[in-house]
Structures are given as C-alpha cells and as structure tokens.
N, C-alpha and C positions, 0 to 999 in steps of 0.2 A: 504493500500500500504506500510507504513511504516514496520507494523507488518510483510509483506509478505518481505521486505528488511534484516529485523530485522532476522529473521528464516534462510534465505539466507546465512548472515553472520556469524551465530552463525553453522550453514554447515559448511560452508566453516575454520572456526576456527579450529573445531574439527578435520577437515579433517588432516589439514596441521598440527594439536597435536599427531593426530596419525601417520603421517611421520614421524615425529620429534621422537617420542617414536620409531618407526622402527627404525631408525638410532642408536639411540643410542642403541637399544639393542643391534643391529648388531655389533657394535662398542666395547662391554663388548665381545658379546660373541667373535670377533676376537680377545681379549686378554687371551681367552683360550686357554689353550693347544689342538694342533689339531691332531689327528694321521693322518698318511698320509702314502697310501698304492703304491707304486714303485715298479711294476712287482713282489708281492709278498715280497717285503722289508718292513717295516713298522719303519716310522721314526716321531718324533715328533714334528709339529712346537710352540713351545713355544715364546710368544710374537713378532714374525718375526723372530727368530733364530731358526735354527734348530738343533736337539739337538741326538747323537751318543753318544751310549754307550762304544763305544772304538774305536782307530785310524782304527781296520781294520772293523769294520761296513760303517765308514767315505767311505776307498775304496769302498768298495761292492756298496756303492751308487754311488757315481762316476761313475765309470764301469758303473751302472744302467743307468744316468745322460749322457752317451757318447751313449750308444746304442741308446736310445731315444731322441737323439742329431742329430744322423746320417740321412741324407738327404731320405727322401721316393722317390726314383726315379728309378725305373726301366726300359729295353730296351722301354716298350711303354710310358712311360712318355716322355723320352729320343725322343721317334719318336713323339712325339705331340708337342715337342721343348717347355716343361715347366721348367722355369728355376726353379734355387733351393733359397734359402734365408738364410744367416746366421741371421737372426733380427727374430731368436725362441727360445722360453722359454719350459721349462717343465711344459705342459699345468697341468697337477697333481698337481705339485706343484703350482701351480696359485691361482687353484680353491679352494685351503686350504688358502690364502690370503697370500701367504708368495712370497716375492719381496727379489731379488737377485741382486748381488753386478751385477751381467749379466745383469740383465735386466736394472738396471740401465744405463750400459752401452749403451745397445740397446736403449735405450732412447736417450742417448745422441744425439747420431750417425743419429737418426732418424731428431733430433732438431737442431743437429749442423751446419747445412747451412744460417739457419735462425738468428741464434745470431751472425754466425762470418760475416755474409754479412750486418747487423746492418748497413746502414746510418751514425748513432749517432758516430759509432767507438768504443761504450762502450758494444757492445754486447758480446763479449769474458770476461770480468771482470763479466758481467751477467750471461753466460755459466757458468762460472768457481763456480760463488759461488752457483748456482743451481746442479751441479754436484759436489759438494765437496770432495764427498769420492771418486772420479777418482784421476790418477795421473797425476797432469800436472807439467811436469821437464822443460821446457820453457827454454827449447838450442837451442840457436843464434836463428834462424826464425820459428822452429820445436815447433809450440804453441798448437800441437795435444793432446785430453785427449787419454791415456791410460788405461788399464786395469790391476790395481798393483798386480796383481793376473798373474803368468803368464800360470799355466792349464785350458782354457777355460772351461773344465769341473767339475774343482775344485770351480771356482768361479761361477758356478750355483746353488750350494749347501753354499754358503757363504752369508751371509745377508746382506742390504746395506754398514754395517762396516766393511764386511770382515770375519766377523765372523761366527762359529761354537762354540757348546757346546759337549763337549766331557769327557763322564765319571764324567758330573756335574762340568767343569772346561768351562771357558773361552775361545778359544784358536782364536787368529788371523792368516787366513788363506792368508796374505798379503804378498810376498816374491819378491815386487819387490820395491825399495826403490832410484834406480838410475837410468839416463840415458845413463850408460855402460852396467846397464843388459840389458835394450832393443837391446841395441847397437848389444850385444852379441848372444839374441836372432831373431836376422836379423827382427825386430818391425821397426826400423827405415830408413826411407830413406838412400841409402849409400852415401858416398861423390863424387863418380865416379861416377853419376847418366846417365850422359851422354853419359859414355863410353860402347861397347859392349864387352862381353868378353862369347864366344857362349858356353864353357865347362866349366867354373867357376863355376856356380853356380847363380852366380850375373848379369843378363841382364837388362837392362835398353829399354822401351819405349822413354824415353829424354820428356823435356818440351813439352808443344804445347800448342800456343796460340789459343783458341778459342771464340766462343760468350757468353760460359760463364765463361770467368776467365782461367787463367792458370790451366796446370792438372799435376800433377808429377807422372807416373808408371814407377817400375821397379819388375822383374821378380825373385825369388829364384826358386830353385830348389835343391832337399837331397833325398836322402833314409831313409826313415821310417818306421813306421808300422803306421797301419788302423784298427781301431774299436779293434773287438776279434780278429786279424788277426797275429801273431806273424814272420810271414816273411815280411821279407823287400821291401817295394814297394817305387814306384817314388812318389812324391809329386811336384807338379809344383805350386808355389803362388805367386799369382800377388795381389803386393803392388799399392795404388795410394795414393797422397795428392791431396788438394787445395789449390792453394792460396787466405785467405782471404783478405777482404778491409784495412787493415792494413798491406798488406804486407807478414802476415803470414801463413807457411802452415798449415792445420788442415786436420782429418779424417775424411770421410762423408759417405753418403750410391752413389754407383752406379754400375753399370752392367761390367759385361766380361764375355766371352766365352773362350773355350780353346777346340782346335777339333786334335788330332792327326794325321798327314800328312803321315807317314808312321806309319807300325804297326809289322815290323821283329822283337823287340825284347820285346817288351809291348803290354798290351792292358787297355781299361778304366777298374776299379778295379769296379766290380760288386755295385751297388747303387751310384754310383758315379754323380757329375754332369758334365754336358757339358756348362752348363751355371749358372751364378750366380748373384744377387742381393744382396745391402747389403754393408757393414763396410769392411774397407780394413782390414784382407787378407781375399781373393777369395782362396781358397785350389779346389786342383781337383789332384786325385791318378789314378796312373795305375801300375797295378800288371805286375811285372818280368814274361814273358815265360821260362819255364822249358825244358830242355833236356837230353835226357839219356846218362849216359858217360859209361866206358867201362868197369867198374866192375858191370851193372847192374843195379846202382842208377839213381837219373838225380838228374842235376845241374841248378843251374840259368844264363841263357842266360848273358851274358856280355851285357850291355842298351846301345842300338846304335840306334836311332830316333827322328823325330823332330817333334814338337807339335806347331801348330799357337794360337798364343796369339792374341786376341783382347778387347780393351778398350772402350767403350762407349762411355764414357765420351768424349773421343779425338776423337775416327774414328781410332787410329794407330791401327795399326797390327805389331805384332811380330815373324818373325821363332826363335822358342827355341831348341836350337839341345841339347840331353839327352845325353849324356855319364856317363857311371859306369859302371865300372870293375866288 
C-alpha cells in the first residue's frame, strides 16, 4: 500500500514539474520577439512593445487598429437588437501576448465598480495603484481614470507605458498630461450638467437618484468623420459618471440606446450601432443626406432632426434635436 502511495506521488510530482517547465517555457518564449500579421501589415511585438519601423508604418496600423475596431453590426444584427461593446481588443494582437495601454483601460472600466463601491472606503487608493499607468487628475469630485492617450486607436497599439518602438527609438505615445485637455476634448463632465441647451452641442440627462447610486449623463454632439469615410457625418455621444461611496464621480461600464425620431436630413451611418455596452463614451454616427443643386452636383443637406437618447443606468430619456449648417 505504501509503495502503491509512494508511485502515486512520485505521478503526481512529475506531473505538476512538467506544468511548471510549460510555464516557464511559455514564459521565455513570450519574451521573444513575435511577428504579428494585421490584415497583411506585419508588425513586431518585442517584449510587450511593439515595434514600427517609421512614424508612417505607426499610421498604416492604426488605420488597420480603427477598421478592426469598428463595431460588426449590420441592418440584421441591428433587427435582432444586438447591442454593440466598446470593452474590445484586437483579438490578433492578443493572441501574440501583447497587452495595451487599451486594454488596460478596459480593465479598469470592467473593475471599477467594485473598488470604488469598497465598504472599507480604501478601494479607489486600490484602483489607483493597480491601474497606475491610467491618468487620474483628481479635480474637485471628478476621481475618474482616464485614458492619457487621447486617439482611442493610437493607444491600442501603445503598450501598458504608452509606448511604441519606432525606427529602434523609444517613443511615448502619451499626449495627455492635464485636466484642461480632457476639458477640451468634451472627456469630462461639463459644469452646466443640468442645464439643456437643445442646439449647443452640450445636452444634459441631469442627476437621478436611483437604487443604485446617483448617475451623471450628458449628451455631445459634432460633425466628424467615421472609419475610411472622409465626409462629415453627425456623431451623437453620450457621456455618464457615478457617484462612488466616497462621494466621488468615476467611469464605469453601462448600457444606452440612441434611435433616430425623425430621419429628413440623416440616417444611421452604415455598421453603426443602435445600442451600446461598455465605458463612457457610447459614440453612434449618422451620415448627412445629399442633394443635387443646380449646377448638376449635390450638396449636403443642412442636419435638421432629432435623435432619443436613453440611459440604462437611470431609465431617462432624452430628445436630442441635431442642427448643422
């Protein structure tokens, strides 16, 4: 019986020595350089950075990193009412082991309800130094990590520090360093949260108290462009906060819709979604209609229509009226 224990263990030993040898070889070989094939780009990830032979390689993946970015949603997805998720990675890039300053983020976002609703009250000091390399500029109540990166497609390509290798150089892909740039880039809550202002730009959902917690939404809306699309379309994005147990607001994941009420001068911009899952901001585009003017060309409709917003999190609903010239 002993003997028969004895063989047992001496199994079981070897077993768990050859895990151990897996691991670590796994472990060597991720500190190889990996090539990594993106729609026919081929880029190389060297110890979790990735590594461009010159700034405009850099773009060409990018660009690559936005198409495969762009939400898989067409009219019949759209009719089965499957929302869409910004909490996605470039699965290519995954599967070569290389982890981006994105996905980091997406993490956060994922985790962040959990540390800032902590009991203890110590949970945000926890958050913070487990996300380190996010930026948190901790203005008056606004204790949300950000993404110091500010092209969401730039920082999929950027490794936990923000970084790229480019032409055998170093180079930090981090360009946001205050809380005037978010300011600037309409990231932040605005101070009129309250107020509506229907052609501004700037719409507010307003507080609501609910069962779980207070919810802050407010609404942007601009002319842009979309993917390869170089004409200007609507973009309508709805921002939310929380407030956590200390009072503070923070970023988290939760749901919105956005459905077009009328449709005279827009329509949804092809792959678009209707609904969304995920880290505040919720993005949803709709392409300008065109019309022929009288030398034979056509022109873009002047945006005259109104889009309903709604929030999950709260139950509010929003009419957002478009105007652009």
């Amino acid at each position: 019986m002993r003997n028969l224990f004895y063989l047992v263990m001496c199994v079981f030993c070897a077993f768990i020595m050859s895990c151990t040898n897996e691991r670590e070889e796994a472990v060597v070989s991720n500190n190889e350089p990996q090539q990594i094939n993106l729609l026919g780009m081929i880029v190389e990830n060297r110890n979790g950075t990735l590594v461009f032979e010159s700034n405009e390689q850099l773009k060409e993946v990018v660009n690559i990193t936005s198409q495969l970015s762009q939400p898989v949603n067409n009219s019949l997805l759209r009719s089965m009412s499957i929302a869409g998720t910004n909490l996605t990675s470039i699965s290519s890039l995954r599967e070569k082991g290389f982890v981006s300053l994105y996905d980091v983020f997406v993490d956060a976002m994922n985790n962040a309800e959990y540390y800032y609703e902590k009991p203890s009250g110590n949970g945000y000091e926890e958050f913070k130094r487990k996300y380190s390399t996010l930026f948190f500029p901790e203005k008056d109540d606004d204790y949300s990590a950000y993404l110091p990166i500010s092209d969401k497609n730039l920082a999929k390509v950027a490794d936990v520090n923000g970084n790229v290798i480019i032409n055998g150089e170093t180079v930090s892909l981090i360009d946001i360093t205050s809380y005037e740039q978010l300011v600037e880039l309409g990231q932040t809550p605005p101070d009129n949260a309250v107020k509506l202002r229907a052609t501004s730009g700037t719409n507010s959902i307003s507080e609501e108290k609910n069962s779980s917690g207070k919810n802050k939404v407010w609404v942007n809306s601009k002319l842009t462009t979309y993917g390869n699309s170089f004409n200007k379309v609507v973009m309508v994005e709805v921002c939310f906060r929380k407030k956590g147990i200390l009072g503070i607001w923070y970023n988290h994941n939760s749901g919105t819709s956005a459905k077009l009420l009328t449709k005279y001068t827009i329509e949804p911009f092809e792959g678009t979604l209707w609904s969304s899952f995920g880290f505040s901001s919720h993005d949803y585009y709709y392409a300008r209609k065109m019309a022929p003017n009288a030398t034979g060309g056509t022109y873009f409709v002047p945006v005259d229509d109104y889009v309903e917003i709604i929030h999950n999190g709260t139950g509010k609903t929003l009419t957002l009226h478009l105007s652009y010239k």
